[in-house]
C-alpha positions in Angstrom: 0.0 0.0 0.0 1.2 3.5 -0.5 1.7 4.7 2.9 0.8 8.5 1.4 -2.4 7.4 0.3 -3.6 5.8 3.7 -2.6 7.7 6.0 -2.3 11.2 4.4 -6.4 11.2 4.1 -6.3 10.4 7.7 -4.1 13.3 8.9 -5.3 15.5 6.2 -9.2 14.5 7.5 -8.0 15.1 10.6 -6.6 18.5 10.6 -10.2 19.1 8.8 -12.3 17.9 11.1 -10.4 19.8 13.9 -11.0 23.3 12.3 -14.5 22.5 11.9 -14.8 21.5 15.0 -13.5 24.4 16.3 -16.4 26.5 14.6 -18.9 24.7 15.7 -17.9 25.6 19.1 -18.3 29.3 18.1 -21.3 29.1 15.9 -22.9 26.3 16.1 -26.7 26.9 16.5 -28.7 25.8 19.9 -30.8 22.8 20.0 -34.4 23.0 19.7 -36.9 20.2 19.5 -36.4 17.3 18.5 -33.5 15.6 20.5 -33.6 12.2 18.9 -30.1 10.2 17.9 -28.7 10.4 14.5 -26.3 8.7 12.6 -24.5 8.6 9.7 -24.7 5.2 7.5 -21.2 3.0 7.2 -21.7 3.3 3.0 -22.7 6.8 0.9 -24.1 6.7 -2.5 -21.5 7.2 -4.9 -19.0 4.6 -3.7 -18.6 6.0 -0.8 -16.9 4.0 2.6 -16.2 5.4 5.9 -12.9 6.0 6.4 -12.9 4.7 10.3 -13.8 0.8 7.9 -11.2 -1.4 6.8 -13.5 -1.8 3.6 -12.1 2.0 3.0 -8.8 0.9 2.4 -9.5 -2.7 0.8 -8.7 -1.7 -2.8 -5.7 0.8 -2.0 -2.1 -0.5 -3.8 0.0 -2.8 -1.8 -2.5 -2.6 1.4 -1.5 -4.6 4.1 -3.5 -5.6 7.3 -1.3 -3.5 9.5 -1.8 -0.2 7.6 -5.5 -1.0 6.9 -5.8 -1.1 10.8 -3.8 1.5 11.5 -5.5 3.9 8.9 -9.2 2.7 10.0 -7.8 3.6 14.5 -6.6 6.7 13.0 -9.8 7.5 11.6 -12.1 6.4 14.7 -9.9 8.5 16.8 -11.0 11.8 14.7 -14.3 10.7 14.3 -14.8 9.9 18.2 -13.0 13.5 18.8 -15.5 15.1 16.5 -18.3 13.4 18.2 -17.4 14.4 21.4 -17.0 18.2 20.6 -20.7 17.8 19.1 -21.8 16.4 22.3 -19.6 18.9 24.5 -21.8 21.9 22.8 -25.4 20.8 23.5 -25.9 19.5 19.9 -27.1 15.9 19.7 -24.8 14.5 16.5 -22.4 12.8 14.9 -19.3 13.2 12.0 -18.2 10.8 10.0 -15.5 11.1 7.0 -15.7 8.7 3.8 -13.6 8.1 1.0 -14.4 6.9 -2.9 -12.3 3.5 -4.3 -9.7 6.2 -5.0 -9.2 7.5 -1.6 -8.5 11.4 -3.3 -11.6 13.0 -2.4 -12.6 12.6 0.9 -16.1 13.9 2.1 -16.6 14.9 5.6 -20.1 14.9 6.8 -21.7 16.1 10.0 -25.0 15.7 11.0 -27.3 17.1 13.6 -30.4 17.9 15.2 -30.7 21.5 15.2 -31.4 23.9 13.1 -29.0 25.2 10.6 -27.3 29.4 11.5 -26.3 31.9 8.9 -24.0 30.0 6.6 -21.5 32.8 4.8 -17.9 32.9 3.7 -16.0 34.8 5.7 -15.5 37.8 3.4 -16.7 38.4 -0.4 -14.4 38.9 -2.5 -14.8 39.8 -6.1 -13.1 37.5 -8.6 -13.2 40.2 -11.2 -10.5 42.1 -9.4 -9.0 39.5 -7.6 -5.1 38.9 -8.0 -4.6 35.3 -9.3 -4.1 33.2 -6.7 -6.0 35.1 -4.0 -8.0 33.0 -2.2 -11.9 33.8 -3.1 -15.2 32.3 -1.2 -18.5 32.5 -2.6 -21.7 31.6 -1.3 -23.7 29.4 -3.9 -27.4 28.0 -3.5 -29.0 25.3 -5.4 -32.5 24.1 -4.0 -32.2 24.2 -0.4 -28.5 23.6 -0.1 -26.3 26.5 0.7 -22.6 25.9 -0.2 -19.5 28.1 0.4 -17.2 27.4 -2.4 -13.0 28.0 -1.4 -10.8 28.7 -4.3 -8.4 30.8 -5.7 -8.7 33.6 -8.4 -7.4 32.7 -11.4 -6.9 36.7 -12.9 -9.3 36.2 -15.5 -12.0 36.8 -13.1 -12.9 33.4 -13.0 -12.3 30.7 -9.6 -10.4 27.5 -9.7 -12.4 25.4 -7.3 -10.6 24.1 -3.9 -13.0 22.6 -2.1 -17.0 23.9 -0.7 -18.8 22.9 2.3 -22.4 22.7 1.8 -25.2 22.5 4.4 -29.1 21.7 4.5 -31.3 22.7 7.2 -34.9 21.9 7.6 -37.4 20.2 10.8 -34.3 20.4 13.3 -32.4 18.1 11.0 -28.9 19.8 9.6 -26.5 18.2 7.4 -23.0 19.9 6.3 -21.1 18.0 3.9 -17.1 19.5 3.2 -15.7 18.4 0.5 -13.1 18.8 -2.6 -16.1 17.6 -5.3 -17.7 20.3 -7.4 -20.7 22.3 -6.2 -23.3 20.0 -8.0 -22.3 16.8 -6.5 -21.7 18.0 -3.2 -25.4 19.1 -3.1 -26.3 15.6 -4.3 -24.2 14.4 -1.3 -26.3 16.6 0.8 -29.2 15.7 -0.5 -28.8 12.0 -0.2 -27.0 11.7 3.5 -30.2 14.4 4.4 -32.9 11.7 3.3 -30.7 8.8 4.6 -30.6 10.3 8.6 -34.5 12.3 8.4 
């Protein structure tokens, strides 16, 4: 197995699901309702396998059982961390992270009941007069999924996509979805995980 492969994802996912977790601490809304438990599914649409399975890791090059394992702990530990912020914040939850056959696009997903905040970038930034290479959010809607696509300007006033993080509110239930995939199929991700957990 490549060793880059496996484990960068995991520390990569990590480092991810840490900085989300730390704005969920500072905006993540109050609950209110429905408290039942939600969970995410071991198996997306799409070929998608948690990453905290071995089955993630089963077609990766020269995989052995000890790097399979050691990916998959890796994985649970983030996942049990991210969990536990969720909790620590009143929110009743869970995240999960899952990766494709290819393991290059990894989708981290958080569920919970509450209902969704204001979802904006950080600042707008207008691509038109953007330097290439400046970093440029925008805030993109398609049916009721809001996404904040990352990228950089390319200085033809167009964006070279990075990555967007997407999220769906409705009856208590919220699902945020970050990802590297391209707006369209990130809402589909939305979309489905949101019908899966409701």
């Amino acid at each position: 197995m490549n060793t880059r492969r496996v484990v960068l994802p995991g520390v990569i996912l990590g480092a991810v699901v840490l900085a989300l977790a730390a704005v969920f601490a500072i905006v993540l809304p109050k609950v209110n309702g429905d408290t039942g438990d939600v969970s995410l599914p071991d198996k997306l649409p799409g070929g998608y396998t948690a990453t905290d399975l071995s089955d993630a890791y089963k077609n990766a090059p020269g995989a052995t059982d000890d790097k399979v394992k050691q990916a998959s702990a890796t994985e649970r530990s983030a996942r049990a961390y991210g969990n536990k912020v969720l909790k620590a914040s009143g929110v009743e939850g869970e995240t999960r992270t899952y990766v494709d056959k290819s393991l290059s696009a990894p989708l981290v997903v958080q569920v919970f009941r509450a209902s969704g905040g204001a979802f904006s970038p950080f600042q707008f930034t207008d691509p038109k007069t953007a330097q290439q290479g400046q970093q440029v959010e925008t805030l993109v809607r398609k049916g009721d999924v809001t996404c904040i696509q990352t990228g950089s300007a390319d200085g033809k006033g167009g964006i070279q996509a990075a990555y967007v993080e997407c999220q769906k509110s409705k009856d208590n239930l919220t699902v945020q979805v970050t990802s590297p995939l391209a707006v369209d199929k990130a809402v589909g991700v939305v979309d489905n995980v949101y019908d899966e957990v409701a």
